[in-house]
C-alpha positions in Angstrom: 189.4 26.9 210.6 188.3 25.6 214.1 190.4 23.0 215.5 188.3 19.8 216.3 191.4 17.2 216.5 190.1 16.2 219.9 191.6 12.4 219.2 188.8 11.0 221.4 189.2 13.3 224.6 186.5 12.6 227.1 183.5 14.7 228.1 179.9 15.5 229.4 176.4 16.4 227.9 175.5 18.6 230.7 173.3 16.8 233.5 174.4 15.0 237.0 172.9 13.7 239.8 175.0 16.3 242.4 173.2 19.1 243.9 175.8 20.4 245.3 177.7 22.6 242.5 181.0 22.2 243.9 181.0 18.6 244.4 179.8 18.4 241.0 182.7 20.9 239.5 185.0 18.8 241.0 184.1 15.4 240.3 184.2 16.8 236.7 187.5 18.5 236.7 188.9 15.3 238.4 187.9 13.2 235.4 187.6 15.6 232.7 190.9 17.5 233.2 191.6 18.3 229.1 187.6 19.1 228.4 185.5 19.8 231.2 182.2 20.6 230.8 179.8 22.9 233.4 177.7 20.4 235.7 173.8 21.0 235.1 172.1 20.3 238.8 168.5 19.7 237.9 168.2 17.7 241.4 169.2 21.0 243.4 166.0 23.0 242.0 163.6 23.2 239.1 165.0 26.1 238.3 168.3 24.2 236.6 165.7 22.1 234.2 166.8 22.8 230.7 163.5 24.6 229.8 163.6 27.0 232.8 166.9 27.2 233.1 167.4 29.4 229.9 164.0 31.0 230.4 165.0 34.2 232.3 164.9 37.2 230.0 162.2 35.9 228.0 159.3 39.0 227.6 156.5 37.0 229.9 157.7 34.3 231.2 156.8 32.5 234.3 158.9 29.7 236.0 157.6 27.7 238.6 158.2 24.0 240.0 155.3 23.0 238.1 155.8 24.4 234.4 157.4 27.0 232.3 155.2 29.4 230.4 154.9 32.6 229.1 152.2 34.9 229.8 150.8 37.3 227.7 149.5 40.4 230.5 149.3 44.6 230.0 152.3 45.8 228.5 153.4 42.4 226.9 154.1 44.1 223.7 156.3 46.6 225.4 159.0 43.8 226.9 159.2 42.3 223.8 159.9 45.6 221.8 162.8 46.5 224.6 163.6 42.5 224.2 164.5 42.8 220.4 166.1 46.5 221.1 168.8 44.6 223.3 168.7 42.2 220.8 169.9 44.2 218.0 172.3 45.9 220.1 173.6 42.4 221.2 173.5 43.6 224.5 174.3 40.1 226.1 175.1 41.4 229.6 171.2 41.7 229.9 170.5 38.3 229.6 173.1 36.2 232.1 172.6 32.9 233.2 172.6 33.5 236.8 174.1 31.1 239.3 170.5 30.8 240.7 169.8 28.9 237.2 173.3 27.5 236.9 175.2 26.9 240.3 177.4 24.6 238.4 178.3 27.2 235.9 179.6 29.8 238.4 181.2 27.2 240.6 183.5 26.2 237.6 184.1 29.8 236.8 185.1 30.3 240.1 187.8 27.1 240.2 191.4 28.0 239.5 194.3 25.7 238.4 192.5 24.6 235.4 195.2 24.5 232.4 192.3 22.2 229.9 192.4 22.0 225.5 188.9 23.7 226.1 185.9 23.7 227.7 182.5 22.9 227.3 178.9 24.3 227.8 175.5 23.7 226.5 172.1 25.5 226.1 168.5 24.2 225.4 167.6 24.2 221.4 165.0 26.2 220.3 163.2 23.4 219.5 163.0 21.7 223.1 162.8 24.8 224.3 159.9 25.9 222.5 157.9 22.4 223.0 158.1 22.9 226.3 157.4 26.3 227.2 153.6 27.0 227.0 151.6 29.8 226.0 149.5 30.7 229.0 149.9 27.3 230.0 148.3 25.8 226.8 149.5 25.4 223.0 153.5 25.0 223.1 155.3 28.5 222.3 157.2 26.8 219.2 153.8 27.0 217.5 153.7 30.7 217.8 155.8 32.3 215.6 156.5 35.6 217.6 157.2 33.6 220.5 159.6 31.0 219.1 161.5 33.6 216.9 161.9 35.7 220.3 162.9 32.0 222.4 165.6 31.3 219.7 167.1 35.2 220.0 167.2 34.8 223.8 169.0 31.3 223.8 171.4 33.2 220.7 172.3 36.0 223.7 172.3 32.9 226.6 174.9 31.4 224.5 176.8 34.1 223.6 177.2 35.4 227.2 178.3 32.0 228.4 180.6 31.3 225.3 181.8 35.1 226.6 182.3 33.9 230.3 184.0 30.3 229.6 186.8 31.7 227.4 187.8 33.4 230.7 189.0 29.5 231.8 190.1 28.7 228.2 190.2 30.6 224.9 188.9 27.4 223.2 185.3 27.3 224.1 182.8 24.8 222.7 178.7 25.2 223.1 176.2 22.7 222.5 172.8 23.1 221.6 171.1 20.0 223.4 168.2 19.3 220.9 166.4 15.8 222.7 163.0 17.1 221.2 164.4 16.9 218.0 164.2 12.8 218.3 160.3 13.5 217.7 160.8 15.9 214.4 158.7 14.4 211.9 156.1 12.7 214.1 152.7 13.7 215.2 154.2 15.2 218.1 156.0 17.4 216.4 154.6 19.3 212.8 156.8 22.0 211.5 158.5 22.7 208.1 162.7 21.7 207.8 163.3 25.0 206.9 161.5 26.6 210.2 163.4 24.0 212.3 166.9 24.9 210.2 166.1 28.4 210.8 165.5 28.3 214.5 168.3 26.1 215.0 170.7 28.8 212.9 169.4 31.9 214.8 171.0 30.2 218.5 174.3 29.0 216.2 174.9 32.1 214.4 175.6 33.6 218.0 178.4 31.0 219.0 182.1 32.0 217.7 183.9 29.3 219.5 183.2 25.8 217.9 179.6 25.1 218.0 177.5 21.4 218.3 173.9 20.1 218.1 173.2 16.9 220.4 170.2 14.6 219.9 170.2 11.4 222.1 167.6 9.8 220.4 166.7 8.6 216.5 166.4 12.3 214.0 166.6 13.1 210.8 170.5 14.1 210.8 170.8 15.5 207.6 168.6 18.1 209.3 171.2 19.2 211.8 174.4 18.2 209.6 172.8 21.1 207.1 173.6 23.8 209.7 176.2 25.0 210.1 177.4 23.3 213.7 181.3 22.0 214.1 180.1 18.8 215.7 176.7 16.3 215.9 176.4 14.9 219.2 174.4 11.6 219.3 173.6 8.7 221.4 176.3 5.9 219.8 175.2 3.3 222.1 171.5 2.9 222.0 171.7 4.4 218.2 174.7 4.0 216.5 172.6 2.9 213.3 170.8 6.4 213.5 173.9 8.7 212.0 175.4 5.9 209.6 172.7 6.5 207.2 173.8 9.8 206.6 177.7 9.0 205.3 177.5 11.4 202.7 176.7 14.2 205.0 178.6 12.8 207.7 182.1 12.7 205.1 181.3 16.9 204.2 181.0 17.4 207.9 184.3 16.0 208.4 185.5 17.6 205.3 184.8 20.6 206.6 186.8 20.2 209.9 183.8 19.0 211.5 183.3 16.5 214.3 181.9 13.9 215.7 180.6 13.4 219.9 180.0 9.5 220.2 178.3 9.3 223.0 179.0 5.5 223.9 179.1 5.2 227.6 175.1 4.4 228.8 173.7 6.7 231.7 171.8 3.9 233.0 172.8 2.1 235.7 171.9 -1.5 234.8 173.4 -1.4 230.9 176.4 0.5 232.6 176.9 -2.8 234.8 177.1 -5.1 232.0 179.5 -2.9 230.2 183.0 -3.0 230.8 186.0 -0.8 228.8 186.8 -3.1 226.5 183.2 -4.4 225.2 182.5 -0.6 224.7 185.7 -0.1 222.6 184.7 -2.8 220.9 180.9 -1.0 220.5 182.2 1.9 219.5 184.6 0.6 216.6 181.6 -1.4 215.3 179.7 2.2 214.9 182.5 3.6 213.3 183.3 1.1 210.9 180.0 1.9 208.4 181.8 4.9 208.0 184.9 3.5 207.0 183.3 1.5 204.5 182.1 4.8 202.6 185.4 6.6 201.7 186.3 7.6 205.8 189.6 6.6 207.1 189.4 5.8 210.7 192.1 7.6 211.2 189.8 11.0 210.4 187.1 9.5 212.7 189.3 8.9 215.3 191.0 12.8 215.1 188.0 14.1 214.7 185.5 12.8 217.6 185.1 13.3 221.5 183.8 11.0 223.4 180.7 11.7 226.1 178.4 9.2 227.6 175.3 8.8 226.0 173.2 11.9 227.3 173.0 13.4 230.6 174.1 11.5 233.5 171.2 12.7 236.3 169.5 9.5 236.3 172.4 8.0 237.8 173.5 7.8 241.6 176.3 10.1 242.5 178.9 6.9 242.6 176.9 5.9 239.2 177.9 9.0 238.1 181.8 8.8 238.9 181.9 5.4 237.7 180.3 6.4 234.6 183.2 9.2 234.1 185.8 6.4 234.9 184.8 4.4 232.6 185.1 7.2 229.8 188.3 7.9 230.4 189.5 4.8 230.4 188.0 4.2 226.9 189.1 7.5 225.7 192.8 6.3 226.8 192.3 3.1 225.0 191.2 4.5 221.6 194.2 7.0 221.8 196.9 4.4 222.9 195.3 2.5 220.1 194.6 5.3 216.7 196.9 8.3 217.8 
């Protein structure tokens, strides 16, 4: 069984406000010394947005600073029959995430000294992926079923050759699959069956062999994602903590299971984050665990088995913002251990 006894250790969605990678790698290996997390730099090009930043590889596609698309020219059919060749021969060395995609990636790759519990990366969902990406700049690719079956096998191989390149820094690796579209499933933004969402969603897990998670920072339907098979749901506990308590049942077989949760209770807005201090989130925090505990869920279970991140990614903050933002999980992370473990 995967070991997700984090006991409330800190760390990141993905997303800062750096764009210099090795700024970035270091602010989050100062604070984040037991899980660190690779530093997203959307600020230091387009090409590090989470749509194109998992794009390469895709039979088609075109990224530029304006949109994401794929594009359907003479000999289309032949990239995607030597896409789904290297596919089925899980040849994962063809489809890299390049530092020109991922400065932050290869920076931490690069840093030595690093002795963490295990450390973290992330890839775009099939789901955000494919509502973003647009078939010749029109309909979303999710809609096309070729298309989004061939997005969810590319993010699979993305994953797996990250999963592939973290281990080198620490055996235990842990992916997430950031899902933010998902916070739309059911609307009339959004129109596709639960079992063509599960499915897309199970084609990028099945590829992960470390411990695996699915984060959401806004309202979903989380029996969805609690009915893959991830090791931990990643959610927004301070703008939604009510969002994941209606699910106890699902929540208890998740934990059952070895399962965790990622609360992400520190805001990534400056103004709430001014208001806050360590203690009034602790207190925040316990108040969106205890629904839990009132349906069968010791807190000492919860407490074992959660991380703690802020509550999505932090590039909307300033660079100080930012540091702050870390400073402030830690602290709270220290506090909830000093006070549960």
């Amino acid at each position: 069984m995967k070991n997700t006894g984090f006991n409330c250790l800190p760390t990141i969605i993905g997303s800062v406000p750096h764009s210099d990678a090795s700024a970035a790698c270091a602010l989050v290996t100062r604070y984040l010394k037991e899980i660190p997390a690779w530093p997203q730099l959307p600020r230091r090009s387009y090409k590090e947005g989470m749509c194109a930043q998992f794009g390469p590889g895709l039979p088609g596609i075109v990224i530029s600073q304006e949109k994401t698309y794929v594009e359907r020219a003479p000999g289309w059919d032949k990239l995607l029959e030597e896409f789904y060749a290297a596919y089925i021969e899980n040849d994962i060395d063809k489809f890299p995430v390049t530092e020109e995609y991922a400065a932050g990636l290869h920076a931490c790759l690069n840093m030595s000294g690093l002795s963490p519990v295990a450390v973290k990366g992330q890839v775009t969902g099939p789901i955000s992926f494919g509502l973003t990406a647009t078939l010749d700049d029109k309909q979303p690719i999710l809609y096309d079923e070729v298309l989004s079956d061939a997005a969810a096998r590319l993010l699979r191989l993305k994953a797996a050759w990250q999963e592939r390149e973290l281990s080198k820094l620490c055996k235990n690796t842990i992916i997430f699959v950031d899902e933010p579209a998902m916070s739309s499933y059911g609307s009339a933004f959004f129109s596709l069956p639960q079992p063509r969402v599960e499915a897309l969603l199970e084609e990028v897990l099945g590829g992960i062999n470390g411990i695996k998670g699915v984060h959401c920072c806004g309202n979903t339907d989380w029996s969805l994602i609690l009915n893959t098979s991830t090791d931990i749901v990643s959610f927004d506990a301070y703008s939604y903590a009510e969002s994941l308590s209606l699910y106890p049942a699902e929540v208890k077989q998740l934990l059952g299971r070895g399962g965790a949760i990622a609360w992400g209770i520190v805001p990534n807005v400056e103004d709430s984050m001014c208001r806050e201090t360590v203690a009034s989130l602790k207190d925040r925090l316990e108040a969106a665990m205890a629904p839990f505990t009132r349906k069968g869920i010791t807190m000492q279970q919860l407490v074992e088995h959660s991380l703690l991140t802020p509550s999505c990614g932090l590039v909307y903050l300033s660079e100080d913002g930012c540091a702050q933002a870390l400073e402030m999980l830690v602290e709270l992370s220290q506090a909830m251990r000093k006070r549960y473990i």
